[in-house]
N, C-alpha and C positions, 0 to 999 in steps of 0.2 A: 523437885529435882529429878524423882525417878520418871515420871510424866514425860519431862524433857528430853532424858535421855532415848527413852522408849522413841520418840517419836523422830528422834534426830538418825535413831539407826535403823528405821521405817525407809527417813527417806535418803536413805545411805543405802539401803536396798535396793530402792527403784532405780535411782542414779547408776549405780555398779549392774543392774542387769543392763540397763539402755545402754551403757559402754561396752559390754559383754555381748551384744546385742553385734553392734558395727564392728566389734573384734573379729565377730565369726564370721559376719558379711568379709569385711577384708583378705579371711584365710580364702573365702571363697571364691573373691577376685583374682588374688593370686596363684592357685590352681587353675583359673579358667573356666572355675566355672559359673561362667554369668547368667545364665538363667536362674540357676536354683540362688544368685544373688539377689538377682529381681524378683524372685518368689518374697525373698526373704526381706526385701527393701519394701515390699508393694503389703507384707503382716508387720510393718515397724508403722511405714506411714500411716497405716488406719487406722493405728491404736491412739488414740485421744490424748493419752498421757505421754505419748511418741509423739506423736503431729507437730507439737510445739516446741519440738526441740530441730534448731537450726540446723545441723550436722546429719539429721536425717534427712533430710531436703536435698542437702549437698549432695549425700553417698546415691539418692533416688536420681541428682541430674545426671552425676556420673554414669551408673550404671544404667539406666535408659540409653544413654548415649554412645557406651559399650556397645549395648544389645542393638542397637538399630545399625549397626558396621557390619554385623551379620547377613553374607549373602544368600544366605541359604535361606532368610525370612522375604517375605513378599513387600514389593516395594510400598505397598498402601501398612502393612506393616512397621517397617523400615520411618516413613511417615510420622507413622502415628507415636513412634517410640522418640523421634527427635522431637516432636511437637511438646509430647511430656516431657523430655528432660530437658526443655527452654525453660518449661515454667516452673519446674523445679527450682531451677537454677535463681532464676527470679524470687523465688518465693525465700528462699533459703538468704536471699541478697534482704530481703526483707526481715527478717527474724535474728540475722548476725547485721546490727549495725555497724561494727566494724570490718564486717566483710574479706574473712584472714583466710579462709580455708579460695577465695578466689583471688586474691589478691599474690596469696601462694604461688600459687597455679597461672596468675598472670594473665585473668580472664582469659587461658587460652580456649577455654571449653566454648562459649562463645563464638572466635574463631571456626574450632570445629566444627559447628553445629550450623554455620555460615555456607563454612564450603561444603559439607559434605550432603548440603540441602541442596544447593548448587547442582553439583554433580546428578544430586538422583531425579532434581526435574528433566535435568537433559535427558538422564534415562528414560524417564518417562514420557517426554517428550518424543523419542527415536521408537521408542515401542507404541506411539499415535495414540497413548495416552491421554489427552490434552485434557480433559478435566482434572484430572490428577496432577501431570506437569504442572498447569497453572498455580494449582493449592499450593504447590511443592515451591515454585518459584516464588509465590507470594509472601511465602512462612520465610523462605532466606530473605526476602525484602524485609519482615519483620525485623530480621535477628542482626542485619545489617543497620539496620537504621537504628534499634536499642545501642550497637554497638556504639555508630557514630555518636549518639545523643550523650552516651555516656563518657565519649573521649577517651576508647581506652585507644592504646598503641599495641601494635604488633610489631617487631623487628623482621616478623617471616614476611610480614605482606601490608601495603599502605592503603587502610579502607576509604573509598573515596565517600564524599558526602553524598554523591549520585552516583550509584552505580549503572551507566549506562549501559553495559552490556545485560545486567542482570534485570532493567526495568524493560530494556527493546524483546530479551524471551520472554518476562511476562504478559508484557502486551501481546505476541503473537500469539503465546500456547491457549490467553483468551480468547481471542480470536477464534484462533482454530476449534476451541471446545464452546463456540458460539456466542461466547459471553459479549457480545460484542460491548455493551457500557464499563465492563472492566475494561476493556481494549484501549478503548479512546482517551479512559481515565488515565491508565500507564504510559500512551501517546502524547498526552499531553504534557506529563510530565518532565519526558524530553522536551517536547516542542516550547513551553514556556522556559524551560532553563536556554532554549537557543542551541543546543547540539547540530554541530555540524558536521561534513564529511559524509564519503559517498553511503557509507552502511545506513547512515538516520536520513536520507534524501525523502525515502518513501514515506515515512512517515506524515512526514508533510502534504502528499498527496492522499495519500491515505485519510487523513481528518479534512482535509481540505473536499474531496470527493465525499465525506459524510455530510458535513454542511451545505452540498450542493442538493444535496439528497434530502436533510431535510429544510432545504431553502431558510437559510438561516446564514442570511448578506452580511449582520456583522461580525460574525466569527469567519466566514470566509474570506472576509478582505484582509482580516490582521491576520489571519496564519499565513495566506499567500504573501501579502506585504513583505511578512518576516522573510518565509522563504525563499522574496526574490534577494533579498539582505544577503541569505546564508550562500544560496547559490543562483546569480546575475547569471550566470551564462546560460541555465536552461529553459528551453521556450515550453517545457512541459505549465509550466504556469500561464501562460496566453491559454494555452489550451482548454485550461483550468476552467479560467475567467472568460471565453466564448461558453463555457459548459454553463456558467452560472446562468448567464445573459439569453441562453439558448431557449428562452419558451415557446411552448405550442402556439402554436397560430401568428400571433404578432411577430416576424422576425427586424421588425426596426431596430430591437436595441441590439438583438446579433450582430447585426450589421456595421451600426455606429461603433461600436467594436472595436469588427474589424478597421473600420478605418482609422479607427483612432490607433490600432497597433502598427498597420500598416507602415503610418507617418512615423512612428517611430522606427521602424524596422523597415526601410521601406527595399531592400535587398533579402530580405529571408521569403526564400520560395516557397518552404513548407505553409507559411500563412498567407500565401496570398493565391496559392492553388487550391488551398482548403474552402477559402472565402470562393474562389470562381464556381466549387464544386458546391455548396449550399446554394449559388445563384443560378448556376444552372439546373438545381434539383426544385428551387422554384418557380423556374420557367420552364421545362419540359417534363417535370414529372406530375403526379397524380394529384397532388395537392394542389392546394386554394392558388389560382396563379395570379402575376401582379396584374394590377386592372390597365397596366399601359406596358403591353407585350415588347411594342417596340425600344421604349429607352430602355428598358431591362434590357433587353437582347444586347444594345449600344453598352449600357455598364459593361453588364460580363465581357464584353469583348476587351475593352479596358483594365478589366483584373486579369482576365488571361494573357493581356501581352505583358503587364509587371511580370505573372509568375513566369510565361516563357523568359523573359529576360534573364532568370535565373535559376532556369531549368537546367542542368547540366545532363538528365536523361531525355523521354520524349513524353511522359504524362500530360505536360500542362498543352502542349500541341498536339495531344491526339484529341483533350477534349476542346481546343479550339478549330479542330476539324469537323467533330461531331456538332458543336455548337455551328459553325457557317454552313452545313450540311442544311441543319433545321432550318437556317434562316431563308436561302436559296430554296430549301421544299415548300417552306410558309409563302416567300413572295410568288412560285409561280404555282403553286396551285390558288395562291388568290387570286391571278391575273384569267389563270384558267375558267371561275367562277362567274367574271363578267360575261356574259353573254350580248349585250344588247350594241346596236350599230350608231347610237346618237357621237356625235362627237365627242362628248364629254366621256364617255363609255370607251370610244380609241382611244383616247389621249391616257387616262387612268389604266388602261391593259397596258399598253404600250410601255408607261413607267414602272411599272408591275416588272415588266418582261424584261425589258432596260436591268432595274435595278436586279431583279432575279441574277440576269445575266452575272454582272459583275460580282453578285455574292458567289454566284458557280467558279469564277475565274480563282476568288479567293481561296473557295474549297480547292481546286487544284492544287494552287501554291503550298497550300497545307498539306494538302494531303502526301504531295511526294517529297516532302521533307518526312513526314511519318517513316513512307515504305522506304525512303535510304536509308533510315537511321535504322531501322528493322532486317532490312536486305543487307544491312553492313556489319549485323550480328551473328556471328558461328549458331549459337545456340539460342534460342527462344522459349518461355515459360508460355505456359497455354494460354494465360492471358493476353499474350504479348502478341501469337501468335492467333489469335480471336481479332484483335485489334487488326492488324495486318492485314489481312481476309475482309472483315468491313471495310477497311480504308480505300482496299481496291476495287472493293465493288461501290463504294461512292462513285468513285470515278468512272465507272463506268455506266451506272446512272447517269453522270452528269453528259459524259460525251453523248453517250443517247440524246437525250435533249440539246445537247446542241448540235445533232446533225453530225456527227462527226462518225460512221462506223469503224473507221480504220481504228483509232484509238480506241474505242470503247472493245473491239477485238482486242489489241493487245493488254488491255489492262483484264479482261474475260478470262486471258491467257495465264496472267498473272496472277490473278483471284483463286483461278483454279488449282494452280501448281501449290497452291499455299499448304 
């Protein structure tokens, strides 16, 4: 019995200082003063014979989370002192299966340690942060999702199962601090839940433009899919899917494309000036050109008059000027190239000059619709004004060649005044 006794008032000892222990920590909260609490919480938690008692766990998430409210501490600070008293909290949820001292309390700590994670990514965020934000926004993803997982309720605030606001900053502060496979990871996240509305639009291009990058056709056709679902009215997705279609060298599947958009849109000028302006960059620029000059020249003429049809500025007809410019320079300096007197040789210059001719008549027609719609603007942007200046000196090329001085003077007049 005396044995028994001895040993029961041993651990009547330990018990009564561990209580003695958080008595003082509390005075210490209560004056304010939280550091020398976290002194005192951070000699409780390391003692072995403390560790295992739950109510320590609890007072270390509290006052961790005290101390990281402190602005005077550094936000990687501030961080690290929420981070511990999450897992505090956690661990303390582990140790009281009944769970009284948060149940109390109304999981609000949780709550706090949500938003006020929140809050210090954006700080970190604004201060270009971005490796930090990111950690910072990722750890409130954590503390959100334990919350959701666990079902608690808040009457202050209704936590969504997806926080989209709080998944779209960590995807970006990714981003921005390089991580780009976190990025897409948190991207996706939206984009498979189907979020819509104009703030998650980019998103969608955004993965959609990675998968173009790493050529990787079936994730690009189900994200754009979705998001012509989400948003049908924007043609940034055409643009998408020429982007995918668009390889070096072979432009056949560009093309098939475009006509396959066309037919459906066959009114939207922006794709059909785009498609003129790829056919004629492989017909008169530096690259491989088609091996039958002339139908090409015949198409683009074809696609230029759809987008003029629904040109409501002069783009699509200045590059059907420059376009009949070329074709007129091509047939007569071919014609010019014949030299020889057989008959075969007039007849073939002749058609040459013929045809030249009337491509010349067309470049006119074109051309002075350009300089009215130019001459009928107050002010001009230099490109506009570049344009204008070539267009009349077409023309005055052109009347040269056909004999004509009077005119090729007035439009010399007009070139010049530009």
């Amino acid at each position: 019995m005396k044995k028994f006794f001895m040993l029961s008032a041993v651990m009547g000892l330990v018990v009564s200082g561990y209580a003695q222990t958080l008595g003082d920590i509390d005075k210490l909260l209560a004056l304010q003063k939280n550091k020398d609490a976290k002194t005192a919480i951070d000699k409780l938690s390391a003692d072995p014979a403390s560790a295992s008692k739950s109510d320590v766990w609890f007072y270390k998430g509290k006052i961790y989370n005290i101390n990281s409210m402190d602005a005077t501490s550094s936000t990687a600070e501030q961080f690290a002192l929420k981070t511990a008293s999450f897992d505090a909290f956690k661990k303390y949820q582990t140790l009281d299966t009944k769970d009284v001292r948060l149940k109390i309390e109304e999981y609000k700590p949780y709550l706090q340690l949500y938003l006020s994670l929140y809050d210090l990514g954006a700080a970190q965020f604004n201060a270009k942060d971005f490796p930090a934000s990111f950690a910072t926004f990722e750890k409130a993803l954590e503390v959100k999702n334990y919350i959701t997982s666990k079902n608690y309720v808040y009457t202050e605030l209704a936590i969504p199962v997806l926080d989209t606001s709080l998944v779209l900053n960590t995807a970006i502060a990714a981003g921005q601090a390089k991580n780009m496979d976190a990025a897409m990871k948190y991207y996706r996240q939206l984009t498979d839940a189907s979020v819509g509305g104009e703030t998650y639009q980019q998103i969608y291009e955004i993965l959609a433009d990675s998968y173009i990058k790493s050529k990787d056709e079936a994730a690009f056709n189900a994200i754009v899919a979705k998001a012509r679902k989400i948003y049908p009215t924007n043609d940034i997705w055409d643009d998408l899917e020429l982007r995918m279609v668009d390889v070096e060298g072979d432009k056949a599947p560009l093309y098939a494309r475009y006509e396959i958009l066309m037919t459906q849109k066959p009114n939207n000028f922006g794709l059909a000036y785009n498609y003129a302006v790829e056919y004629y960059n492989s017909i008169y620029g530096k690259d491989e050109k088609p091996k039958d000059i002339p139908t090409a020249q015949t198409k683009l003429t074809e696609i230029l008059n759809k987008a003029i049809a629904n040109d409501t500025g002069i783009d699509a007809r200045v590059l059907m000027t420059n376009h009949l410019y070329n074709i007129a320079a091509d047939l007569s300096g071919a014609a010019t190239t014949i030299k020889g007197t057989k008959p075969d040789d007039v007849k073939k210059k002749a058609d040459l000059n013929a045809k030249a001719n009337t491509a010349m008549d067309q470049v006119i027609v074109s051309a002075d619709k350009v300089l009215a719609f130019y001459n009928g603007k107050p002010n001009l942007k230099g490109i506009e004004k570049a344009n204008q200046k070539i267009t009349a000196g077409y023309l005055v090329d052109i009347y040269d060649l056909k004999k004509d001085p009077k005119k090729s003077a007035e439009y010399a007049k007009m070139r010049d005044s530009y």
